[in-house]
DRENBA-345626 format. One record per residue (C-alpha): residue number from 1; x, y, z. Coordinates in steps of 0.25 Angstrom, whole numbers. Layout:
! DRENBA-345626
+-----+-------+-------+-------+
:   k :    c1 :    c2 :    c3 :
+-----+-------+-------+-------+
: NUM :     X :     Y :     Z :
...
+-----+-------+-------+-------+
This chain:
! DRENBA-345626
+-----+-------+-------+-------+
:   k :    c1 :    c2 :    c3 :
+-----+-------+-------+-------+
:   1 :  -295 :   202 :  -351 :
:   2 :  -308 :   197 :  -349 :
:   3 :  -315 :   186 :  -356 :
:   4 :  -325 :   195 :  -364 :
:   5 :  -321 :   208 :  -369 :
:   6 :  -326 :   218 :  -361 :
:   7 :  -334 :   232 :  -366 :
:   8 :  -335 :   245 :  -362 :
:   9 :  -350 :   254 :  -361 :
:  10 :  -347 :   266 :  -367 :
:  11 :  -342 :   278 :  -359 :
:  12 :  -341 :   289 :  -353 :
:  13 :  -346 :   279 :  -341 :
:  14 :  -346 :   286 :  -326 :
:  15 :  -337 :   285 :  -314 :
:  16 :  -341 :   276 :  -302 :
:  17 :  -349 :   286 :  -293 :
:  18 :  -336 :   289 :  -283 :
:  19 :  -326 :   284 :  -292 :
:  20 :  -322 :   296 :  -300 :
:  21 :  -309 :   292 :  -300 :
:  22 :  -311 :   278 :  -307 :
:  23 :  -314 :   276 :  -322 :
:  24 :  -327 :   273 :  -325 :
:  25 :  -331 :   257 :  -322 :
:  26 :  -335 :   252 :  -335 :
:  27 :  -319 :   254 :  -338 :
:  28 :  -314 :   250 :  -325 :
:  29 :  -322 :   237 :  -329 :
:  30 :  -317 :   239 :  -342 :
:  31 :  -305 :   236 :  -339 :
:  32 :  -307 :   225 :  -328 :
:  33 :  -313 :   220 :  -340 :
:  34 :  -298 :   220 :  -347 :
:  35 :  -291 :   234 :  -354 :
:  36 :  -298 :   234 :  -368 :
:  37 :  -314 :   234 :  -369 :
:  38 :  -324 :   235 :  -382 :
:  39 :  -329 :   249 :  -380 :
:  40 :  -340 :   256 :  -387 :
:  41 :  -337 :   272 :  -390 :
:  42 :  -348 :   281 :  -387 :
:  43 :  -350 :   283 :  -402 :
:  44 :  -353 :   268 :  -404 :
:  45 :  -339 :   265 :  -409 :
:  46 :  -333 :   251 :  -405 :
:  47 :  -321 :   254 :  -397 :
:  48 :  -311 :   248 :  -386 :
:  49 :  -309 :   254 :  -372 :
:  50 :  -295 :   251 :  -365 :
:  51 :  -294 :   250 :  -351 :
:  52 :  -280 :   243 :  -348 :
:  53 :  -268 :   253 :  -346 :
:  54 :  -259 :   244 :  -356 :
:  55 :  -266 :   243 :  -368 :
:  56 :  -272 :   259 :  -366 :
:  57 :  -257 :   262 :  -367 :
:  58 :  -254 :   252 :  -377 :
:  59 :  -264 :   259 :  -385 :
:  60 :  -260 :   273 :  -382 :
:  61 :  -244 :   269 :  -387 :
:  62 :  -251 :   261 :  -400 :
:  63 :  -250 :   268 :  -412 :
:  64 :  -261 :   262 :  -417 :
:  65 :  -271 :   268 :  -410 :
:  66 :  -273 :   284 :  -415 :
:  67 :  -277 :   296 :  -406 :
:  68 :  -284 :   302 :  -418 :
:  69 :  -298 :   307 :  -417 :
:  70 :  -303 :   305 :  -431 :
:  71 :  -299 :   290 :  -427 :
:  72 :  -307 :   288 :  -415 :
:  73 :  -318 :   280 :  -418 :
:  74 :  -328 :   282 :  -406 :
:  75 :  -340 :   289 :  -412 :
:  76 :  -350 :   288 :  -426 :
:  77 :  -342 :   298 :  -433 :
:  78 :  -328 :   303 :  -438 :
:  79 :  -320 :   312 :  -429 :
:  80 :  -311 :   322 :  -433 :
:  81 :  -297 :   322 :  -432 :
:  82 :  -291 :   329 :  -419 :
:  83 :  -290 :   345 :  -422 :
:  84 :  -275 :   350 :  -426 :
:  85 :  -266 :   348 :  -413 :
:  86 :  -277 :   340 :  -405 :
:  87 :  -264 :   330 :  -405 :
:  88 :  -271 :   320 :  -394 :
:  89 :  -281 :   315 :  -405 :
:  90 :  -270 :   313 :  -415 :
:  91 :  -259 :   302 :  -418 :
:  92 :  -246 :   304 :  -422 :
:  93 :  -238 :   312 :  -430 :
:  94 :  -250 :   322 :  -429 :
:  95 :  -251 :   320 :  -415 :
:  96 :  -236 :   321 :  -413 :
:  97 :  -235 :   334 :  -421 :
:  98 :  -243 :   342 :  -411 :
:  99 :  -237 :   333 :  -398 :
: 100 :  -222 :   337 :  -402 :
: 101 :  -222 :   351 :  -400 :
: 102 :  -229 :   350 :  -386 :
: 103 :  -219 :   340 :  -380 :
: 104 :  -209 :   348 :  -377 :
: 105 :  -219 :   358 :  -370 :
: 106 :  -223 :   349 :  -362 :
: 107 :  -209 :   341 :  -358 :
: 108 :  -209 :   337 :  -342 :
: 109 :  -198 :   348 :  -339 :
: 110 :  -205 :   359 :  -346 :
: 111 :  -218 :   355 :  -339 :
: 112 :  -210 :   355 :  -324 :
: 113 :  -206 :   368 :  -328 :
: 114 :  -220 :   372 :  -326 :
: 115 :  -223 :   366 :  -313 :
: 116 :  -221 :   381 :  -305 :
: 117 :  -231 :   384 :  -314 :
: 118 :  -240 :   375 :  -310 :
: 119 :  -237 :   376 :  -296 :
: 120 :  -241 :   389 :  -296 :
: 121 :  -254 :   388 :  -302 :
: 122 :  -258 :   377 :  -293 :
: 123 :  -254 :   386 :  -281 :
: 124 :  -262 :   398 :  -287 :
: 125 :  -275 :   389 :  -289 :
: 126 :  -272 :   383 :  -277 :
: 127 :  -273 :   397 :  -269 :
: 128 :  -286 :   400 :  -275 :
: 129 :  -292 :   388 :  -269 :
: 130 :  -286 :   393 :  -256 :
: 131 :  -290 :   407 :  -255 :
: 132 :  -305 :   403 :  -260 :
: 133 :  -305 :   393 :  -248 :
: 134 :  -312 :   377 :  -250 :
: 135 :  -319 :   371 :  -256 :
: 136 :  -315 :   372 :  -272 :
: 137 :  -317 :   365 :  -283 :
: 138 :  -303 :   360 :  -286 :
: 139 :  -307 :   357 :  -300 :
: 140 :  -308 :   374 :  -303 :
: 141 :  -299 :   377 :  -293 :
: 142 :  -287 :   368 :  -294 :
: 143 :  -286 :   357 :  -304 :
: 144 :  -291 :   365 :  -317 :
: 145 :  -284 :   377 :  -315 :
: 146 :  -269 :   371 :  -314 :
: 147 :  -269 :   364 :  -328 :
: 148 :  -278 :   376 :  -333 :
: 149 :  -267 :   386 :  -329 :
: 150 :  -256 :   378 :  -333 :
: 151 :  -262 :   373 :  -348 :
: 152 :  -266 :   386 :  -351 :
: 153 :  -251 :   393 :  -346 :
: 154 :  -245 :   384 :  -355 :
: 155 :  -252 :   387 :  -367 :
: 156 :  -253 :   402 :  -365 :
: 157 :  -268 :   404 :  -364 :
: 158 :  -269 :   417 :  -358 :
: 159 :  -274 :   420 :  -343 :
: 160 :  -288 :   427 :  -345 :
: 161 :  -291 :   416 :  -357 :
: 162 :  -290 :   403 :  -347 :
: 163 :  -302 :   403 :  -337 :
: 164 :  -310 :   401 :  -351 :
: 165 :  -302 :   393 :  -358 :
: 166 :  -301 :   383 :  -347 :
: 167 :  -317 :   382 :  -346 :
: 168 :  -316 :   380 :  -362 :
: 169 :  -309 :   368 :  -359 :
: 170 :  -315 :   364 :  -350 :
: 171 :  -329 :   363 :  -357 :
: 172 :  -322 :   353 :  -367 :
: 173 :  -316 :   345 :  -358 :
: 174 :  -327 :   343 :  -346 :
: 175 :  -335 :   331 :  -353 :
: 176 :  -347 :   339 :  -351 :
: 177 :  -348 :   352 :  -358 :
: 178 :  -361 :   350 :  -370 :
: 179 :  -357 :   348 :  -383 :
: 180 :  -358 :   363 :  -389 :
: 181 :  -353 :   369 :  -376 :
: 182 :  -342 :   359 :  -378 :
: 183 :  -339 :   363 :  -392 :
: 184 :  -340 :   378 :  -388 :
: 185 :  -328 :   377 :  -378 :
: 186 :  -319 :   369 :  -387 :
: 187 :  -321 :   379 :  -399 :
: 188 :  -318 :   390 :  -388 :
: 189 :  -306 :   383 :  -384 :
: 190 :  -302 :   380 :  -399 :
: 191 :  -304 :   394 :  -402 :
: 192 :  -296 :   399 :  -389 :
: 193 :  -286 :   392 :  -394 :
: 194 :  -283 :   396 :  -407 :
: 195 :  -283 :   411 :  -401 :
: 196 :  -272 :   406 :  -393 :
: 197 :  -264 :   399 :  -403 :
: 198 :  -264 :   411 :  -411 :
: 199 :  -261 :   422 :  -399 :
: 200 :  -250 :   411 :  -396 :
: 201 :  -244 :   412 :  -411 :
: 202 :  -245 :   427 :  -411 :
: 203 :  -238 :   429 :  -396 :
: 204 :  -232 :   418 :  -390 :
: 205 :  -231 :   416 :  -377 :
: 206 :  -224 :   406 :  -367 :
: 207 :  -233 :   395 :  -368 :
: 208 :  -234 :   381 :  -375 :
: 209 :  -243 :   385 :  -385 :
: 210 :  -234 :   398 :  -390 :
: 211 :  -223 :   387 :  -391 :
: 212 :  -232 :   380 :  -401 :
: 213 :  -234 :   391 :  -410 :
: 214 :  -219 :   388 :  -413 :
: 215 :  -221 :   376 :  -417 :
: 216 :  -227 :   372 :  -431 :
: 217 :  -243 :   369 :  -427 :
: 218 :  -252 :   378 :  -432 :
: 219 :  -263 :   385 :  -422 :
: 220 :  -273 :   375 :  -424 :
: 221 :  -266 :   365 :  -421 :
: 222 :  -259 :   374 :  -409 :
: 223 :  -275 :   377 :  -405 :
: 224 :  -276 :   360 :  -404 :
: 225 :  -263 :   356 :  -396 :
: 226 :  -268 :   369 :  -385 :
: 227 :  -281 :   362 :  -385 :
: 228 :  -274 :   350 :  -382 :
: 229 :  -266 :   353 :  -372 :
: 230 :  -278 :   361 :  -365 :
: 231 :  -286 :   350 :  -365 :
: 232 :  -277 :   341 :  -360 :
: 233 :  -268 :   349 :  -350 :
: 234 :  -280 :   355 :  -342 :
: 235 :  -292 :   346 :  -340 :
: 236 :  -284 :   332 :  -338 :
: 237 :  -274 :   340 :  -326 :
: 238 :  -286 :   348 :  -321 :
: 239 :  -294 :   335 :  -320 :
: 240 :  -282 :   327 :  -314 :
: 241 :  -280 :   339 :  -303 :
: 242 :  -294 :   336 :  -298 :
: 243 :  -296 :   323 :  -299 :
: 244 :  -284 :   320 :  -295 :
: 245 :  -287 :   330 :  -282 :
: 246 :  -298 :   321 :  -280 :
: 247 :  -292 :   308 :  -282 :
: 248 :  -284 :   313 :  -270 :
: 249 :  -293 :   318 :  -261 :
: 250 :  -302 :   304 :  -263 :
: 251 :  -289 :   295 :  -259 :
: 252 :  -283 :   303 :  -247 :
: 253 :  -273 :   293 :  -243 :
: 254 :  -265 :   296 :  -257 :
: 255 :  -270 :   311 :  -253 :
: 256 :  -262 :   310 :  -241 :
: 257 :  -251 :   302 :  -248 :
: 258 :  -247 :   314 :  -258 :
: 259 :  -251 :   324 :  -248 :
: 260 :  -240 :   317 :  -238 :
: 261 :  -230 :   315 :  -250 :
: 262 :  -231 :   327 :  -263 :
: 263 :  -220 :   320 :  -267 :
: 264 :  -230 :   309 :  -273 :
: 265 :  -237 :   319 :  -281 :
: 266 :  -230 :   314 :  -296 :
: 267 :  -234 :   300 :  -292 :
: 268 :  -248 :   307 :  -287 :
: 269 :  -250 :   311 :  -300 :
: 270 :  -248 :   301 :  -308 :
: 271 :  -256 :   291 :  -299 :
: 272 :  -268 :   302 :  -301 :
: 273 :  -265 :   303 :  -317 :
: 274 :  -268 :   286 :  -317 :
: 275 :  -279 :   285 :  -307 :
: 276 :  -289 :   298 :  -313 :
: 277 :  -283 :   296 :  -327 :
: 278 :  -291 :   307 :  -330 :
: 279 :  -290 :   307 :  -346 :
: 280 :  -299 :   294 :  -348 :
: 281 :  -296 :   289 :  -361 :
: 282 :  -292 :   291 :  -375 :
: 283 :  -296 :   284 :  -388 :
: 284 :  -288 :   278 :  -398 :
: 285 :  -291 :   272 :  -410 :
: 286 :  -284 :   259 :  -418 :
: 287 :  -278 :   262 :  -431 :
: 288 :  -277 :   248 :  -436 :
: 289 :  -282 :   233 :  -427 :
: 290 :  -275 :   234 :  -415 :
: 291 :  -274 :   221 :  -405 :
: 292 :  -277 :   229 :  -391 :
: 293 :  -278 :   221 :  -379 :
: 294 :  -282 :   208 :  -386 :
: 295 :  -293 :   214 :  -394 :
: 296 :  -291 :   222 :  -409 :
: 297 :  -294 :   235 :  -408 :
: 298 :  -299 :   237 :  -424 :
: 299 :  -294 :   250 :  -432 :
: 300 :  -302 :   261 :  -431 :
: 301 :  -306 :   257 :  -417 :
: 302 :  -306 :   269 :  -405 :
: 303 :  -301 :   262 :  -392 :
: 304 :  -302 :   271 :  -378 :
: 305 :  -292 :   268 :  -370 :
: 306 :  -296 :   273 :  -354 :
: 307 :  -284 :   279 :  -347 :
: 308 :  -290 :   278 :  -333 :
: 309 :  -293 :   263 :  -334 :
: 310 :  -280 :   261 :  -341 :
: 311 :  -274 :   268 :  -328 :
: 312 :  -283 :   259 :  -319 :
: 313 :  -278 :   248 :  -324 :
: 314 :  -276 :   236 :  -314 :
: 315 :  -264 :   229 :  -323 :
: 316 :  -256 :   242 :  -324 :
: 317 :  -259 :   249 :  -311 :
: 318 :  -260 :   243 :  -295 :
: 319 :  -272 :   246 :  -288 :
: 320 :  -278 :   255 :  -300 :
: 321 :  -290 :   261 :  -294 :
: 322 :  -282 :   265 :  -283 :
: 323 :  -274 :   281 :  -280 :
: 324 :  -261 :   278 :  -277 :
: 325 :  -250 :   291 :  -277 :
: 326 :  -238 :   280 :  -274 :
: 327 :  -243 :   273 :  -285 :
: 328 :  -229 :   266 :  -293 :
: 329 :  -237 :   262 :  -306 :
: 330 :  -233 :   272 :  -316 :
: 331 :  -240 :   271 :  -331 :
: 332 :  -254 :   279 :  -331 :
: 333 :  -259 :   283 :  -343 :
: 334 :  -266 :   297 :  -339 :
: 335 :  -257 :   303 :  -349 :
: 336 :  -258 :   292 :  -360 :
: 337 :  -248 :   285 :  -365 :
: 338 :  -241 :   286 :  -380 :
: 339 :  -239 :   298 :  -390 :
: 340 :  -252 :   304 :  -383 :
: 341 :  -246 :   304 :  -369 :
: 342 :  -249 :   316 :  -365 :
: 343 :  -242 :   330 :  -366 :
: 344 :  -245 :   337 :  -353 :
: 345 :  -243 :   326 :  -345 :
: 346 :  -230 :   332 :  -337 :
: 347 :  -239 :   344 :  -334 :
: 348 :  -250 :   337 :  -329 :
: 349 :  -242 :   330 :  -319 :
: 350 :  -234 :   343 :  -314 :
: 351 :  -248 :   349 :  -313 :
: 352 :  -254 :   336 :  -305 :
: 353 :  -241 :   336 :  -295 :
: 354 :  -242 :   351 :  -293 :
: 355 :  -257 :   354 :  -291 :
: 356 :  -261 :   340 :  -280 :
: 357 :  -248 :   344 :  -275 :
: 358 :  -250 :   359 :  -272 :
: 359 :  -266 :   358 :  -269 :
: 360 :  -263 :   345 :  -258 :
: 361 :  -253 :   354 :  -251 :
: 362 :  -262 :   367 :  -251 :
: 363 :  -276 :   360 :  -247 :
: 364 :  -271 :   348 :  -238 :
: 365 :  -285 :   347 :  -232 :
: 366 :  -289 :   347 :  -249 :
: 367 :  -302 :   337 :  -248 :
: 368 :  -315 :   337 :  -257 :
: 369 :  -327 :   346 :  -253 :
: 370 :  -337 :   337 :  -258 :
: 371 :  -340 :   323 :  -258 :
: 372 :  -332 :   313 :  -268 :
: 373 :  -343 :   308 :  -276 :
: 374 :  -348 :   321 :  -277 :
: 375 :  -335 :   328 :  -286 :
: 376 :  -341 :   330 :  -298 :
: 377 :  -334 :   321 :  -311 :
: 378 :  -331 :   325 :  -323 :
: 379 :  -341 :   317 :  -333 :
: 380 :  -334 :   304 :  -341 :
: 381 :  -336 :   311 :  -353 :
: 382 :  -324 :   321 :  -350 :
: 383 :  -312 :   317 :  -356 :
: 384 :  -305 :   320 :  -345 :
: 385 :  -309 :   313 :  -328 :
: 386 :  -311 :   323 :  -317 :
: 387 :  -320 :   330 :  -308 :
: 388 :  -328 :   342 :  -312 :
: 389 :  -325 :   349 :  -297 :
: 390 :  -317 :   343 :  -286 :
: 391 :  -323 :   354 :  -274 :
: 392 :  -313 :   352 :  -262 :
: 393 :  -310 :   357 :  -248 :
: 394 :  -300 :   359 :  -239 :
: 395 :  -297 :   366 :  -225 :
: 396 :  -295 :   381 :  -224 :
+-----+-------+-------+-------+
């Protein structure tokens, strides 16, 4: 570490103008700087910002550091705790109870057994883009769509009720929707929900959610895990798809290195999961003193702790800033780490290797319609990285 203790300006902070790839600089010096910096929440609260890939993961196994919301002391008021079955913003045994019955919906073979599935929606969104010729926006056409389908097959939501409900998420989740038009979407969804929990319980179908009626959580708490599972089985993959897409197109020698090899599409994946690291952060809060990185961390202090700094990191990861689909270095934290690791993470990856594989086979001539530095970002107030549209091209 160096020989003052270094501190980070508040964020959100912008991208470099033609990195949209990197984390912002203030924490790629954060963490030249060493892997823990004083940090000053945007509410005035003093706080600590964790850049290293050990200690982010060190904290995320700690269980001294608590999830809870009502915990997280990062602006002049007391929030509330996290709504019933919101289980991400809870420590255990709450967070456990709600986590149980979904781990065996969501095992690696049950998930597999989906990958037909989702080949076949990839190849129906797929020809759409063909028959309404280049260019597209891949964002509408391609990356939002496949996760969409797929989230919304497995929880039952009927046909004709998606197209709005996937805009209702949206509008929460964009970073830039206004402050009653943002509430209005999320009380829309709340209240989609509990339409379905019910219409689940009264007829259950072949769906995940039907399952859960089964078990012994009540429908609000049924209406909280959906919203969790919405929120983050469809706007993290449909982000990954396009920016992932445009990763690719901006580093053409590992373009041409999956294109020559599909085989290296699982490697692919997880090499795009650590370098986009699209889910930014997540906040912890110390239940008693803890000695972090060779500083105490006080009780009642909220610590961020930045994934795609952590996943950058020069001590944990050869050549960081660097794409590299052969890459050997296993240990990313895109998914987290610890008793929060996430659920879905076996779908995203099935959706992943299927979608890049089946668009880079279709459009081999797949490049961008527009200048780089003109795709439009999503703003670093989004919880999750991406791009707003990604137009392409390809020869006809």
């Amino acid at each position: 570490m160096g020989d003052s203790l270094h501190t980070v300006p508040q964020l959100p902070a912008t991208r470099r103008p033609g990195c949209p790839f990197d984390p912002p600089a203030e924490l790629l010096d954060a963490r030249r700087h060493g892997p823990i910096s004083r940090y000053t929440h945007p509410g005035g609260k003093p706080g600590w910002m964790i850049t290293g890939h050990d200690l982010v993961r060190s904290v995320l196994a700690d269980p001294r550091f608590s999830s809870r919301k009502e915990l997280m002391n990062v602006i002049d008021y007391e929030l509330p705790p996290a709504p019933p079955g919101e289980f991400l913003l809870m420590d255990d045994p709450r967070h456990r109870r709600y986590r149980k019955p979904l781990m065996g919906r969501f095992t690696v073979r049950r998930m597999r057994l989906l990958t037909e599935r989702i080949e076949q929606i990839t190849a129906d969104c797929l020809d759409a883009m063909e028959r309404t010729g280049p260019p597209a926006d891949l964002v509408t056409a391609f990356a939002k769509p496949i996760p969409a389908i797929v989230i919304c097959e497995l929880l039952g939501v009927p046909y004709e009720d998606r197209g709005a409900f996937q805009q209702q998420i949206e509008s929460f989740m964009n970073g830039e929707t206004g402050d009653e038009e943002l509430i209005a979407a999320y009380t829309a969804t709340q209240e989609y929900l509990a339409e379905l929990v019910a219409a689940k319980r009264a007829n259950p179908t072949d769906d995940v959610l039907s399952e859960l009626t089964d078990s012994d959580l009540t429908d609000e708490e049924l209406k909280g895990v959906s919203l969790i599972l919405l929120s983050a089985g469809l706007d993290t993959t449909a982000n990954m798809l396009a920016l992932g897409t445009f990763a690719l197109l901006q580093n053409p020698d590992q373009l041409a290195a999956l294109r020559g090899d599909p085989a290296l599409v699982g490697r692919a994946v997880e090499e795009l999961l650590r370098y986009l690291s699209v889910a930014k952060q997540f906040w912890r809060t110390a239940l008693e003193d803890v000695e972090l990185g060779g500083q105490v961390i006080e009780a009642g202090t909220t610590v961020v702790l930045s994934y795609h700094t952590a996943n950058r990191d020069p001590e944990r990861f050869t050549d960081p800033h660097a794409l590299d689909l052969r890459r050997q270095e296993g240990g990313h934290l895109a998914f987290g780490h610890g008793i929060h690791q996430c659920l879905g993470q076996q779908l995203a990856r099935i959706e992943m290797s299927v979608a890049f594989t089946a668009l880079l086979e279709r459009f081999p001539t797949l490049r961008l319609a527009v200048p780089a530095d003109e795709v439009p970002l999503r703003p670093e107030s989004a919880d999750i990285h991406g791009v707003k549209s990604l137009p392409v091209t390809w020869d006809v």
